[in-house]
C-alpha positions, 0 to 999 in steps of 0.5 A: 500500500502507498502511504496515504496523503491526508489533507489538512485545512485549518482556519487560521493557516495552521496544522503544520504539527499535526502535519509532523504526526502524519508523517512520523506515522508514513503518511503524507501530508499536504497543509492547505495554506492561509486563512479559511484553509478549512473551508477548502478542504473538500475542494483539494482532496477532491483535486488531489484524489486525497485519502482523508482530510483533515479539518480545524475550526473553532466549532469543528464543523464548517469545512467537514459539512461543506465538504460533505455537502459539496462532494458527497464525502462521508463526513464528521464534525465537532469533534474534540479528542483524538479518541473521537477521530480515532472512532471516526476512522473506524466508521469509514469518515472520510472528513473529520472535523475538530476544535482547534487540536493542531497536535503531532499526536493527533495525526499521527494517531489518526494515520496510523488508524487509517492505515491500520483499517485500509489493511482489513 
């Protein structure tokens, strides 16, 4: 299996840790840059035929239900912890939305779940 290319949108241009946590993990990472990143998650998976996004905003909700909405991509929203994400990838979400989390932990916690079910 190639390493999976994760896509991460963050409100305010961030998400360069959790960026870290997904290559530490053996996945790619590409950091949608500038301000409202979250907002355009689903447009660059979609160009990049990505294998998950990743998204951050105050709520945790905008860009996963925009991405939902625009591309079909199943999708979760306000979450807050790594332990909710980790279950996210488990139901086979394709876009998870977060609080503001931009932690090495998290992504690196996240690919390695996803990994890990691409392997079942």
């Amino acid at each position: 299996m190639s390493k999976p290319l994760i896509v991460i949108g963050h409100r305010l241009g961030k998400g360069q840790n959790v960026a870290k946590g997904i290559e530490k993990a053996g996945g790619e990472a590409y950091v949608i840059p500038g301000v409202a990143a979250d907002m355009r998650i689903g447009d660059v998976m979609k160009e990049m035929n990505a294998d998950l996004g990743i998204c951050f905003c105050g709520s945790g909700g905008a860009g996963a239900i925009t991405a939902n909405t625009k591309f079909g991509y199943k999708a979760t929203h306000h979450l807050r912890t790594v332990e909710a994400g980790l279950q996210a990838v488990k139901e086979g979400n394709k876009v998870l939305g977060f609080g503001f989390m931009d932690t090495e932990e998290l992504g690196e916690k996240i690919t390695l779940r996803f990994i890990q079910m691409q392997g079942k």
